[in-house]
RODO-2510 file (C-alpha; in nm, 4 decimals, decimal comma):
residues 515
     n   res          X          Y          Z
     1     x    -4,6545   -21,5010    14,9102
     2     x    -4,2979   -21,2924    14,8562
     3     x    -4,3633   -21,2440    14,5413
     4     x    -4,6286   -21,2070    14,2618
     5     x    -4,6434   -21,4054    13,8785
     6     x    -4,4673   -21,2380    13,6388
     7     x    -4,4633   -21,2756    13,2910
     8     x    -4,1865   -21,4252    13,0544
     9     x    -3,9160   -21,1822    12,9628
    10     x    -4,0496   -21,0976    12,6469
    11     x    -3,7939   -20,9198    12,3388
    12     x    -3,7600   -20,5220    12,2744
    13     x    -4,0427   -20,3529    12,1207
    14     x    -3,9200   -20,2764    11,7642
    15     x    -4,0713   -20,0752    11,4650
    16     x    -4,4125   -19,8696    11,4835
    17     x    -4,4615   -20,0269    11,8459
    18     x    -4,1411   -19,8989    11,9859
    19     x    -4,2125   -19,5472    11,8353
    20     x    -4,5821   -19,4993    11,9628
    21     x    -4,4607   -19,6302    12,2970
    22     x    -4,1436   -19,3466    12,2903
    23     x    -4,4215   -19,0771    12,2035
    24     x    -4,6645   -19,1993    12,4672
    25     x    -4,4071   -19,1957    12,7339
    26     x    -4,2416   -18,8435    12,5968
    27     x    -4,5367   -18,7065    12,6245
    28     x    -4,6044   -18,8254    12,9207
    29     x    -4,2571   -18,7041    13,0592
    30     x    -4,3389   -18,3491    12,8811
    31     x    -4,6731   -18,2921    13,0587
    32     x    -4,5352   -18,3677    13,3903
    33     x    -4,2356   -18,1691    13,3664
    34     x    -4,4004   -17,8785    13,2081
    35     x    -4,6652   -17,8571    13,4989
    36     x    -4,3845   -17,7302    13,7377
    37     x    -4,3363   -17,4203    13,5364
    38     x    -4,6632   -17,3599    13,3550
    39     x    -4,8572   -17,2119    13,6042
    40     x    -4,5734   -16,9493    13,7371
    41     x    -4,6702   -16,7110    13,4730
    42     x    -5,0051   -16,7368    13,5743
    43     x    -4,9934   -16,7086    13,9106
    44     x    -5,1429   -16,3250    13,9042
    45     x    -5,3829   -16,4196    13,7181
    46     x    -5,5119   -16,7160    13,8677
    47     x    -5,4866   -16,5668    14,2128
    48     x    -5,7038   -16,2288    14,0973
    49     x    -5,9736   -16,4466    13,9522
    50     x    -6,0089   -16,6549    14,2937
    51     x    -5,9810   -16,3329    14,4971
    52     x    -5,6544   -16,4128    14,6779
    53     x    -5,3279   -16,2192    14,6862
    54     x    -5,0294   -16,3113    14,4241
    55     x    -4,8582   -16,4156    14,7402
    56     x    -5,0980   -16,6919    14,8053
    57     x    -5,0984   -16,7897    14,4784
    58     x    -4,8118   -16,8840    14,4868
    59     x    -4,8790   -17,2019    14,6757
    60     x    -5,0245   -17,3553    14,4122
    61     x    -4,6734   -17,3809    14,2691
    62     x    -4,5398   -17,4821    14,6385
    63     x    -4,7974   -17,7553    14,6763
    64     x    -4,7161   -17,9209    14,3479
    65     x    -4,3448   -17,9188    14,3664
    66     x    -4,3519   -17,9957    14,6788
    67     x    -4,5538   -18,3345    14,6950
    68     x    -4,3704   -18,4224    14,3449
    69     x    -4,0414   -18,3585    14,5151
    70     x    -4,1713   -18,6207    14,8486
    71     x    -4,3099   -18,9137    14,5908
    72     x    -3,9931   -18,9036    14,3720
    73     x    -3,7562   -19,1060    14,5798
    74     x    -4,0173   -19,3385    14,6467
    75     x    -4,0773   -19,4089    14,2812
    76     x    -3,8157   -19,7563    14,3553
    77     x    -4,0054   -19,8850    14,6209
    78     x    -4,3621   -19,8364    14,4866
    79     x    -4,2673   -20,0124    14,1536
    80     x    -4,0893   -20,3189    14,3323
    81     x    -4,4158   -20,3307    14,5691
    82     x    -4,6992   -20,2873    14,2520
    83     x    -4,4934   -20,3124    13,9353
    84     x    -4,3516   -20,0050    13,6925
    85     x    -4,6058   -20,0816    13,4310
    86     x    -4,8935   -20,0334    13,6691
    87     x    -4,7466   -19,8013    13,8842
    88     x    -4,6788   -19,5191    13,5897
    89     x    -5,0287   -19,5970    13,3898
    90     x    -5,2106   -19,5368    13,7294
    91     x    -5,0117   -19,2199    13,8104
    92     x    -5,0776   -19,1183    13,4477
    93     x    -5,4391   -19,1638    13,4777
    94     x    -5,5035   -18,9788    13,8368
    95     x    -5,2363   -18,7055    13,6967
    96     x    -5,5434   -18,6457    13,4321
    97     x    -5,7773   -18,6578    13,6873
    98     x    -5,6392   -18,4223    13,9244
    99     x    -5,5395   -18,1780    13,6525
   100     x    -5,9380   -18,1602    13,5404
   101     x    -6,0232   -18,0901    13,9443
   102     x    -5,7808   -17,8026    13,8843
   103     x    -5,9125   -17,6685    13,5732
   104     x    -6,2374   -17,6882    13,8229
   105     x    -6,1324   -17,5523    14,1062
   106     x    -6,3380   -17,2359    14,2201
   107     x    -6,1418   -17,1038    14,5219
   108     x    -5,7335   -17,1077    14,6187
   109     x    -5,7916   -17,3913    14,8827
   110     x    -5,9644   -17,6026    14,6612
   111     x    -5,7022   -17,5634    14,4063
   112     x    -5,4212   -17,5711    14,6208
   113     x    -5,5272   -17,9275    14,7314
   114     x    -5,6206   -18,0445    14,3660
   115     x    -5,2272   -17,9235    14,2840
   116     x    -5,0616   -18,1354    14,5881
   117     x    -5,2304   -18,4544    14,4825
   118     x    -5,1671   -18,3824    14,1397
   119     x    -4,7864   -18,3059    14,2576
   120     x    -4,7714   -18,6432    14,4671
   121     x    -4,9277   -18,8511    14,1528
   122     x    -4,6770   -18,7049    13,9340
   123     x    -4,3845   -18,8159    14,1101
   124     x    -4,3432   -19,1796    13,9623
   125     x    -4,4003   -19,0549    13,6031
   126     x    -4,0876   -18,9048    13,5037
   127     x    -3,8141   -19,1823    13,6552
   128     x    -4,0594   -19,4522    13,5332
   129     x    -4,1110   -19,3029    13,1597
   130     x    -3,7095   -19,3340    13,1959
   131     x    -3,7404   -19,7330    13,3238
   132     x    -3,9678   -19,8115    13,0532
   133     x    -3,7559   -19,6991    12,7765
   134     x    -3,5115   -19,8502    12,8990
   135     x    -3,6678   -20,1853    13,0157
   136     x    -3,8518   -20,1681    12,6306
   137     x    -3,5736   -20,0289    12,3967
   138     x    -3,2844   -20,3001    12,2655
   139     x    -2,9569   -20,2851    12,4299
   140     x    -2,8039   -20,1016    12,1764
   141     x    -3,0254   -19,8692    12,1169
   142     x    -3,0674   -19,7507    12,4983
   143     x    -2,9060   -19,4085    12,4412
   144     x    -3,1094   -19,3090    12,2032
   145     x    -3,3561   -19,3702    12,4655
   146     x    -3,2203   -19,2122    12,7381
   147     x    -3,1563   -18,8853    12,4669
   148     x    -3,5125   -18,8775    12,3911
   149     x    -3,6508   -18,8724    12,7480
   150     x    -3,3578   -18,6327    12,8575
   151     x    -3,4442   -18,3826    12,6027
   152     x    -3,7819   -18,3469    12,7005
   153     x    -3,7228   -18,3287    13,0512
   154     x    -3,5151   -18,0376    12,9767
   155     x    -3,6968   -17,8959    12,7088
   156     x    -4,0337   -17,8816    12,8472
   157     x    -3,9973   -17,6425    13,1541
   158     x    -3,8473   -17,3661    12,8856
   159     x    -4,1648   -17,3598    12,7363
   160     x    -4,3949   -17,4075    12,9871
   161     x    -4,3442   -17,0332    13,0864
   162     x    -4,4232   -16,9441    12,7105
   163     x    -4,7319   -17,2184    12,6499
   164     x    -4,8494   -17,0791    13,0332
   165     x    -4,9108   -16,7393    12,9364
   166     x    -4,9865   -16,7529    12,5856
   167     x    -5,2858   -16,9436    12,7238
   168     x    -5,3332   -16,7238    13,0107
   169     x    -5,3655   -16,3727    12,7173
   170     x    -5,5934   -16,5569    12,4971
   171     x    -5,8107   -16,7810    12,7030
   172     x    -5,9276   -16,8646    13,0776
   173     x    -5,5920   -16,9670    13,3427
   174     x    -5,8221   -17,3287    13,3900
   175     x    -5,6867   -17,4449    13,0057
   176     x    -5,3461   -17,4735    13,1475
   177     x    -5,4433   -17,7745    13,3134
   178     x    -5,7009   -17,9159    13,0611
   179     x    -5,4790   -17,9532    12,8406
   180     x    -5,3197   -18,2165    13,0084
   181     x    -5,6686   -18,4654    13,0088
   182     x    -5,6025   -18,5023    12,5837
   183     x    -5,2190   -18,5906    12,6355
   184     x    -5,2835   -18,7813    12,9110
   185     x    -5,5126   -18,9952    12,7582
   186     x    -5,2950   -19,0633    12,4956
   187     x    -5,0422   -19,1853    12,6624
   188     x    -5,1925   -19,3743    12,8953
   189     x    -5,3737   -19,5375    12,5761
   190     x    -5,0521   -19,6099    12,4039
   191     x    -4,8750   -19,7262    12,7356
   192     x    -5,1234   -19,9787    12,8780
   193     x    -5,2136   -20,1389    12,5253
   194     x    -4,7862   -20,1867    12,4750
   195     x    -4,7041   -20,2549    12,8373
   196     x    -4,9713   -20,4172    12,9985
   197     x    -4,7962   -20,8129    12,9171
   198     x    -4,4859   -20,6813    12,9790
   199     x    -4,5205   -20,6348    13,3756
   200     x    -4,1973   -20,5883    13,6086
   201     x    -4,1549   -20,8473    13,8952
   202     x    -4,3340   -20,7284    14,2175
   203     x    -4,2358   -20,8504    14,5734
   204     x    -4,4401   -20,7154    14,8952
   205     x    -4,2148   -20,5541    15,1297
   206     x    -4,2909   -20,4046    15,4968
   207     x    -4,3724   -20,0353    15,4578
   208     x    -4,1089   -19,8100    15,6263
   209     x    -4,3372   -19,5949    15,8229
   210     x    -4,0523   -19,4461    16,0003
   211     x    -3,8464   -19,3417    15,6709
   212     x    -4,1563   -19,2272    15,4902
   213     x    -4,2506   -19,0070    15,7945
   214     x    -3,9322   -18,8701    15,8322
   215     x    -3,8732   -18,8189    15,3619
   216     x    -4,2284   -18,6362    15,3456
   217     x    -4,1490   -18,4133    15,7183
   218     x    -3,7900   -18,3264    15,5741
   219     x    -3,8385   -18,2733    15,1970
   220     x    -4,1975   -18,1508    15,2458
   221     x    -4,0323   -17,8828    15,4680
   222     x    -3,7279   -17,8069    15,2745
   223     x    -3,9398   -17,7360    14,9297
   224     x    -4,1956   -17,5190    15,1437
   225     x    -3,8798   -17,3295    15,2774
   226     x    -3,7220   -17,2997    14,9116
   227     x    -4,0708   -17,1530    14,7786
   228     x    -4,1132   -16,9140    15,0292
   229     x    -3,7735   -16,8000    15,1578
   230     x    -3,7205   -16,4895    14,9037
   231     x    -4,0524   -16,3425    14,9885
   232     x    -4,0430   -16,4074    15,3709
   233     x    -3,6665   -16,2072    15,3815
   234     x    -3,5292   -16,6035    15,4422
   235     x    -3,4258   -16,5799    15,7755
   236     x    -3,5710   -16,3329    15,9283
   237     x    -3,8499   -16,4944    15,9353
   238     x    -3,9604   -16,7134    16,2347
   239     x    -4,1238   -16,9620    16,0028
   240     x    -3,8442   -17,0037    15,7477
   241     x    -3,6257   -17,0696    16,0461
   242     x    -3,8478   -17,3391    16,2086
   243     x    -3,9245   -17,4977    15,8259
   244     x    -3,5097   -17,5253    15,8053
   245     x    -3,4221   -17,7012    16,1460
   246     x    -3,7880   -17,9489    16,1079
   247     x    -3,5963   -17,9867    15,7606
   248     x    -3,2246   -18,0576    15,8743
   249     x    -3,3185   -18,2491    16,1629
   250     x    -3,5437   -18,4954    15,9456
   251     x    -3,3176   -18,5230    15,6358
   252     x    -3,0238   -18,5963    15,8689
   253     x    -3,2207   -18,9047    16,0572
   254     x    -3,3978   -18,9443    15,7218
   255     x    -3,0002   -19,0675    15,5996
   256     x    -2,8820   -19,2503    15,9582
   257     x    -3,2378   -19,4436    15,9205
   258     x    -3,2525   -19,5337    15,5677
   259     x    -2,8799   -19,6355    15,5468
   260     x    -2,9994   -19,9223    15,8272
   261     x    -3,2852   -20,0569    15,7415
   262     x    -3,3141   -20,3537    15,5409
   263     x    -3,6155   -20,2744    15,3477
   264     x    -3,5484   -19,8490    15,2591
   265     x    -3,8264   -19,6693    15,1450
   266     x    -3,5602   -19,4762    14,9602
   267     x    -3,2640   -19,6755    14,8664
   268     x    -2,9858   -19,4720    14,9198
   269     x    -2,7128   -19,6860    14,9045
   270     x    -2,6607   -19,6074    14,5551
   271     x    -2,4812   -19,3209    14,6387
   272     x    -2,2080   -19,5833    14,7696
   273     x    -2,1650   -19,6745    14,3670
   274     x    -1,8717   -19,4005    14,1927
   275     x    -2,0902   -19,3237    13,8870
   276     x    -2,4038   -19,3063    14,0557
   277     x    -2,2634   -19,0474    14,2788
   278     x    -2,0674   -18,8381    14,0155
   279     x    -2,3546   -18,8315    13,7944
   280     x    -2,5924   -18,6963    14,0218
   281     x    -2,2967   -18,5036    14,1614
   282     x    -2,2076   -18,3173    13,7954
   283     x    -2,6775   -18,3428    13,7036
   284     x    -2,7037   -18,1380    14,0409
   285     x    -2,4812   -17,8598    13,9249
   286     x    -2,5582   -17,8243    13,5818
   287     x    -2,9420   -17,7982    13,6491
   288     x    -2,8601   -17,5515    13,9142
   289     x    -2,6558   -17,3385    13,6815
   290     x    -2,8508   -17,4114    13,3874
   291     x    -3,2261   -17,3506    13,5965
   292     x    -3,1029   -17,0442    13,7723
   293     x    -2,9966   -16,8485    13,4640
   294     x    -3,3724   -16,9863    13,3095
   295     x    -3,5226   -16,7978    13,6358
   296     x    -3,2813   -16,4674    13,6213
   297     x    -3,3134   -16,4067    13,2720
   298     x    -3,6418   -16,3280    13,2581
   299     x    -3,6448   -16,1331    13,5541
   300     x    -3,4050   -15,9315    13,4050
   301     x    -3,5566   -15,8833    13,0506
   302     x    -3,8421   -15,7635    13,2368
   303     x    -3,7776   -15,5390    13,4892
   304     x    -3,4608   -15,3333    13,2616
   305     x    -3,5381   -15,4092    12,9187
   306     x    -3,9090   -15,3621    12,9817
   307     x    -4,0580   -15,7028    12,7680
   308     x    -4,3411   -15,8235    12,8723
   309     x    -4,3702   -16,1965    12,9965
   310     x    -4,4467   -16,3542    12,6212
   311     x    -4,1328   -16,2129    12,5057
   312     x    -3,9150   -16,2975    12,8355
   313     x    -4,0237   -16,6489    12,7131
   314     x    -3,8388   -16,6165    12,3758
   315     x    -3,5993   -16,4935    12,4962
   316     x    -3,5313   -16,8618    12,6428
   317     x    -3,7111   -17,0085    12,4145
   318     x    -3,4186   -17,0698    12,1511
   319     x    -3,1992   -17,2995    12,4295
   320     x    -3,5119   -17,6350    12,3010
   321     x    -3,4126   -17,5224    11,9301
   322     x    -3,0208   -17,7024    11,9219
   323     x    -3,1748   -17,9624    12,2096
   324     x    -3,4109   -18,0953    12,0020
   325     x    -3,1814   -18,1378    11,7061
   326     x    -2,8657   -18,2469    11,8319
   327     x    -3,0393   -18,4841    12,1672
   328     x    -3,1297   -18,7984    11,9729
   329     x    -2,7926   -18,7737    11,7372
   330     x    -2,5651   -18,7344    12,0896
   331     x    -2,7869   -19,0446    12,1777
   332     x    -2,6874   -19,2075    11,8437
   333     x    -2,3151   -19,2074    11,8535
   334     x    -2,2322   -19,1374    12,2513
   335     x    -2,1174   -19,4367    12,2915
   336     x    -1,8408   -19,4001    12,0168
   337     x    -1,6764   -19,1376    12,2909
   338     x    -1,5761   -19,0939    12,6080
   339     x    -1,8648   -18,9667    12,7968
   340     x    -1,6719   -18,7564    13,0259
   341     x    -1,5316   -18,5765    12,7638
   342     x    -1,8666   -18,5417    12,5577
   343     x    -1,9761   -18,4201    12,9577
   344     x    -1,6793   -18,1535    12,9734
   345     x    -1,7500   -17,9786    12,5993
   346     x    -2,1629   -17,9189    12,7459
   347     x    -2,0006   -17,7932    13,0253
   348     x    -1,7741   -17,5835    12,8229
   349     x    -2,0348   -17,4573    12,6231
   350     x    -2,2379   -17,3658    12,9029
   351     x    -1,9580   -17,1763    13,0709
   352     x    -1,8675   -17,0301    12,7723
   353     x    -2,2377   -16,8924    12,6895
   354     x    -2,2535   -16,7607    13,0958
   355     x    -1,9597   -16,5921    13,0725
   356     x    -2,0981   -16,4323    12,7608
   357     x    -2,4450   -16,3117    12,9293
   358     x    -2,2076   -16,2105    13,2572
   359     x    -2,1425   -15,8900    13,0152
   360     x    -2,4708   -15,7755    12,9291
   361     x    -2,5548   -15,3742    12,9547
   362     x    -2,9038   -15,1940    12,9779
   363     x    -2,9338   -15,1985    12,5674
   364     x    -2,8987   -15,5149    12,4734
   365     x    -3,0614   -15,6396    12,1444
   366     x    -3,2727   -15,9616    12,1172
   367     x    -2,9931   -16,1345    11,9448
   368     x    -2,7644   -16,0711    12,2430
   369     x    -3,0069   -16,2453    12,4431
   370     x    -3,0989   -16,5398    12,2116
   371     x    -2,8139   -16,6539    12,0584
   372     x    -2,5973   -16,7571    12,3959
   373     x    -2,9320   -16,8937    12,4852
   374     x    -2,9133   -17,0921    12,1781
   375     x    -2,5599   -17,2114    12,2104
   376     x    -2,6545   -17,3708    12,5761
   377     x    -2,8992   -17,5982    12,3369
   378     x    -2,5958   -17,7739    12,2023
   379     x    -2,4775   -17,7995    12,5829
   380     x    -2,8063   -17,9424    12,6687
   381     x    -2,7717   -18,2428    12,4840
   382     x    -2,4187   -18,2659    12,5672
   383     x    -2,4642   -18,2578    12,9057
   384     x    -2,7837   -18,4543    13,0090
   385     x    -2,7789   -18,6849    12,7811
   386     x    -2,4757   -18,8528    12,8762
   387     x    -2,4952   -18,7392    13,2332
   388     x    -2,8083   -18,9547    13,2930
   389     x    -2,5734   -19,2990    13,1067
   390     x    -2,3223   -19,2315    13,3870
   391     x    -2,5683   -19,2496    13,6434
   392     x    -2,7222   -19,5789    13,5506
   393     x    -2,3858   -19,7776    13,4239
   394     x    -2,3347   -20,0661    13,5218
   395     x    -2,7269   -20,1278    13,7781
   396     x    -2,9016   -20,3955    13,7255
   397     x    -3,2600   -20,3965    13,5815
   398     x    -3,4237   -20,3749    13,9213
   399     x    -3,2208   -20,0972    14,0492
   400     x    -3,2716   -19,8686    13,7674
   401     x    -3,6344   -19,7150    13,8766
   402     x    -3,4794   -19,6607    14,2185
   403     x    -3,1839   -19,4633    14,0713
   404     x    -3,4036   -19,2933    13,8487
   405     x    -3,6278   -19,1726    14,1003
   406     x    -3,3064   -19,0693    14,3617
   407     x    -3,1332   -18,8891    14,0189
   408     x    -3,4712   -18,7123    13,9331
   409     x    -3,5216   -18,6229    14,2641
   410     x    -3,2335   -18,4467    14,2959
   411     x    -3,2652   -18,2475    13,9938
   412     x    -3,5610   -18,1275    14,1029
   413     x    -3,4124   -18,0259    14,4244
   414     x    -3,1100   -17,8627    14,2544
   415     x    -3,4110   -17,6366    14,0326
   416     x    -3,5813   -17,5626    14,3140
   417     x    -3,2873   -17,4392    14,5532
   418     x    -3,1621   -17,2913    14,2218
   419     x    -3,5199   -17,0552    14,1883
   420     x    -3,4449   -16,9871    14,5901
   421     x    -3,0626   -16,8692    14,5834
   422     x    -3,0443   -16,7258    14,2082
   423     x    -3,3489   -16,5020    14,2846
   424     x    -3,2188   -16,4045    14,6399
   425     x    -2,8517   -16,3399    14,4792
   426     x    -3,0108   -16,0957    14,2018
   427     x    -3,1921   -15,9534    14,4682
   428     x    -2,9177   -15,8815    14,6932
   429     x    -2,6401   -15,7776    14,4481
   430     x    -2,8901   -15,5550    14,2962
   431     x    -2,9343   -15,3975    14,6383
   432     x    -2,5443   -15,3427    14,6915
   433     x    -2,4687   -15,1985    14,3427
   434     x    -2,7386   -14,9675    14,3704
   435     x    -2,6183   -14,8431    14,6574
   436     x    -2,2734   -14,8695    14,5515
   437     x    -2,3618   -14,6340    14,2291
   438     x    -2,5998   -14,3900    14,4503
   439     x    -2,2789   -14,2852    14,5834
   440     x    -2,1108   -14,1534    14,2846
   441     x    -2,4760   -13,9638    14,2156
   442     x    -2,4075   -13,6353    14,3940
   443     x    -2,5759   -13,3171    14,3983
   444     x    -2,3161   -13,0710    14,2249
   445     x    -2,1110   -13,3730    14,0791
   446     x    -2,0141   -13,2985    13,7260
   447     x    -2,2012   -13,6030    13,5443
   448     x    -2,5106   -13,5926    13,7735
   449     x    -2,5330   -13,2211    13,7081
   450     x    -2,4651   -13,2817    13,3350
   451     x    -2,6969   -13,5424    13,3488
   452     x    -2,9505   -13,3047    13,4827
   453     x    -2,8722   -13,0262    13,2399
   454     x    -2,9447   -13,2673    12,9633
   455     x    -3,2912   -13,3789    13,1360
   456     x    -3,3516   -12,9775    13,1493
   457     x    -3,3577   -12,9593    12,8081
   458     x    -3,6099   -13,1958    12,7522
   459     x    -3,7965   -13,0497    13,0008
   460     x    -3,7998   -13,2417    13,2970
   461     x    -3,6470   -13,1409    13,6269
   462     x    -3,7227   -13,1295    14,0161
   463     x    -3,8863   -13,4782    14,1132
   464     x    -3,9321   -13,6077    13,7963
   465     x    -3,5647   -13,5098    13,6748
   466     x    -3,4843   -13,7266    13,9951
   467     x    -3,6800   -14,0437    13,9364
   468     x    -3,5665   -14,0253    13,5579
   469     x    -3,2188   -14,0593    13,7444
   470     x    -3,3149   -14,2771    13,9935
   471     x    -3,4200   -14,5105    13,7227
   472     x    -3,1355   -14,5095    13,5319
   473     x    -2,9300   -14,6332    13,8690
   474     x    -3,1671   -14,9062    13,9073
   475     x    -3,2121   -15,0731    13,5446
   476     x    -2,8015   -15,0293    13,6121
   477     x    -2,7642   -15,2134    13,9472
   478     x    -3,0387   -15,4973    13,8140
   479     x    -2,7996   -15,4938    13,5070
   480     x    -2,4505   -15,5324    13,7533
   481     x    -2,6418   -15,7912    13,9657
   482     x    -2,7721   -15,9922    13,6435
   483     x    -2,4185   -15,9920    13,5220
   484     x    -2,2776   -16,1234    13,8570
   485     x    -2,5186   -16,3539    13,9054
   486     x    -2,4411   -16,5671    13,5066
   487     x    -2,0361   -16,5126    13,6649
   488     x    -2,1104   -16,7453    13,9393
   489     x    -2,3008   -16,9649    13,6962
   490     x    -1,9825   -17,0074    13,4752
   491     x    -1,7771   -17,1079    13,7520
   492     x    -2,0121   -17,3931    13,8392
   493     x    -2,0038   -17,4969    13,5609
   494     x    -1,6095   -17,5084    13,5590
   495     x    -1,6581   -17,7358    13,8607
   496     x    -1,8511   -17,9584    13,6465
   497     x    -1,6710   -17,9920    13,4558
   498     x    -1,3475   -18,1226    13,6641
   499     x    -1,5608   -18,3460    13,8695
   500     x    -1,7042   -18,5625    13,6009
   501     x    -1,3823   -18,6485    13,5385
   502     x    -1,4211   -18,9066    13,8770
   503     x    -1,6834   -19,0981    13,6332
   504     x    -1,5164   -19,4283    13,5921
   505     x    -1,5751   -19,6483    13,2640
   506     x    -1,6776   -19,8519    13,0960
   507     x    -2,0655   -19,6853    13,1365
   508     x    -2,2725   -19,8994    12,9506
   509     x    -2,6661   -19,7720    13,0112
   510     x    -2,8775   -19,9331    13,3009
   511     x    -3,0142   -20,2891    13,2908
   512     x    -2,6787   -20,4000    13,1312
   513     x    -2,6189   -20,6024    13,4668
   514     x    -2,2822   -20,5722    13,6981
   515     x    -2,1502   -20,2976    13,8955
***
């Protein structure tokens, strides 16, 4: 049998039904999103309590986003093979019973494997929550949809830092994944009771062994690479240079293969279709630009400004303020615009706010800090919620959980590489200005020996006049490097916004039919 029953196409939900299913499926969306981030703030933590090194710890982070980052793609083919309604109620359900095992776990290994099945579970969730708006909400009231699921996809790895270590202080690291079991429930609840008539047409297709041997090698190795690079000196490091050709040569055969077969495992074709291709195109840079700064800042705060990791939260904190707001009214009245040009003013703001933070100094006030942050909110919404309309104009309804999956996939690969070269960059160009200002510190210089007079008279001098010095060249250099770093930001998002501008209308949302 090709193909299994299906039920009649049944009308949009509307009313109290339509809401509870949005709030399941947000929620659903927020949980999954904010795992990725949560547990980097307690990484220390965690690792101390199961008597491994911070550097281990880490790979509970690796192992999550990496078998999130394999599954994603796949998300297409798995729905068409088992239907989107079962597929995202059973990922929901082992999501909440994978994040208990973590909560459980009582050494790294056992964790570590609890986090990559979690990871791999999670992968369907967030381009199906974005099917099953769409496949549930009436035509014209898909971008408001696609707003609502957009703005907590961007909105809930801000706060997972924040939510991460707030629980982290006050109670035991394991709550960071308990928490998931009550929202989990929920929307599993919610989605099953709405959904479960209301079944997508399955067909069963041959398994492409070859192409899912080849997407798990390849992005498997590529994520581990990403994680790891910045602490293993990149490549220097034998492994990092084995995990990046194993990577290259699989993606690259991953492409040739997929691009022949008749039944892909991931369908990339789509990125034959204009839109498709500029949308992901214009998503990939802005999440790299907008993810990096997320990851510098922070760092930053920290290490020169001397806040501690609660307060590096808020300072980030602020972009979800003006996202929240302004997301579901962009979703409103979009379509009374041209999206490319609603596209270029988030772009504008972003580059605008970057620019902005690419002049910080060492004593910078909160409001400094937050209020750029809190201009990018308005960005948000004006960037990723019409982004994600572009990418789906003009598919059909059984296309749209394939390029949902391929789109989400690569934003999480543009956060990920984003983490890798924004941390390495701050790294680097903090390494070059210091040494770039210890060259203008010179013993019998007028403004290091002023500088040194003045230390006198507060009573320091010898080795811990020095280090006073010293310090003031680093928090200097970080500051330089912090600075260049939001620069390079701005001018992707310049890029962005010239190339959405090979968008082509008319983009009416996925599952309108026609090409």
């Amino acid at each position: 049998m090709a193909e299994a029953k299906q039920a009649p196409a049944k009308p949009p939900l509307k009313g109290g039904a339509l809401a509870l299913l949005t709030a399941g499926v947000a929620l659903a969306t927020f949980m999954e999103v904010l795992d990725i981030s949560i547990v980097n703030v307690s990484v220390r933590t965690i690792a101390g309590n199961l008597g491994v090194s911070s550097n281990e710890g880490t790979m509970a982070i690796s192992a999550y986003s990496m078998a999130s980052a394999v599954m994603q793609p796949l998300t297409g083919w798995i729905a068409k093979r088992f239907g989107e309604v079962r597929t995202f109620t059973i990922s929901v359900l082992l999501f909440v019973v994978f994040s208990a095992m973590c909560g459980l776990a009582q050494s790294m290994p056992m964790l570590i494997v609890f986090r990559l099945c979690q990871g791999a579970v999670s992968g369907p969730m967030v381009p199906l929550s974005q099917t099953l708006l769409l496949n549930n909400y009436p035509v014209a009231k898909r971008p408001i949809a696609l707003a609502l699921w957009a703005m907590t996809v961007v909105v809930a790895p801000v706060f997972g830092p924040i939510l991460g270590g707030w629980i982290t202080d006050n109670y035991h690291w394991s709550w960071i994944f308990f928490i998931n079991i009550p929202v989990g429930i929920f929307a599993l609840v919610i989605t099953y009771a709405l959904l479960r008539d209301r079944e997508s047409k399955t067909a069963k297709m041959p398994i492409d062994a070859v192409g899912l041997f080849l997407l798990a090698v390849g992005v498997g190795c590529l994520q581990f690479m990403l994680d790891n690079g910045n602490d293993d000196d990149w490549f220097s490091s034998t492994n990092i240079v084995i995990l990046a050709i194993v990577a290259v040569v699989c993606l690259t055969f991953l492409i040739a293969w997929e691009l022949m077969h008749k039944h892909p495992v991931v369908e990339l074709r789509l990125l034959t279709k204009r839109n498709f291709l500029v949308g992901v195109l214009c998503l990939s840079l802005g999440m790299f630009a907008f993810f990096g700064g997320t990851v510098v800042m922070p760092m930053w705060v920290q290490e020169v400004l001397g806040y501690t990791a609660t307060w590096a939260g808020f300072v980030v904190a602020p972009i979800g303020v003006l996202a929240i707001i302004m997301s579901p009214l962009v979703g409103a009245f979009q379509n009374r615009f041209d999206l490319r040009v609603l596209n270029t003013v988030g772009f504008a703001i972003f580059a605008g706010a970057s620019f902005y933070m690419a002049n910080l100094s060492t004593n910078a006030p909160y409001s400094e800090l937050a209020i750029p942050r809190m201009c990018m909110g308005a960005g948000v919404a004006l960037f990723f919620v019409p982004v994600n309309q572009i990418i789906l104009a003009g598919l059909r309804d059984d296309q749209v959980a394939s390029a949902s999956g391929l789109s989400n996939f690569f934003r999480t690969l543009a956060g990920s590489i984003a983490t890798a070269v924004s941390t390495t960059m701050y790294s680097h160009r903090t390494t070059y200005h210091h040494a770039v200002l210890s060259e203008n510190v010179t013993e019998g210089g007028r403004a290091t020996t002023e500088y040194l007079d003045r230390l006198q008279t507060f009573g320091a001098q010898g080795p811990t006049a020095n280090a006073a010095l010293n310090r003031i060249v680093d928090m200097q250099a970080a500051t330089l490097a912090v600075n260049d770093v939001f620069w390079v930001f701005g001018l992707m998002f310049g890029i962005a916004m010239i190339a959405v501008w090979f968008a082509k209308p008319p983009f009416a949302p996925g599952g309108t039919g026609g090409h």
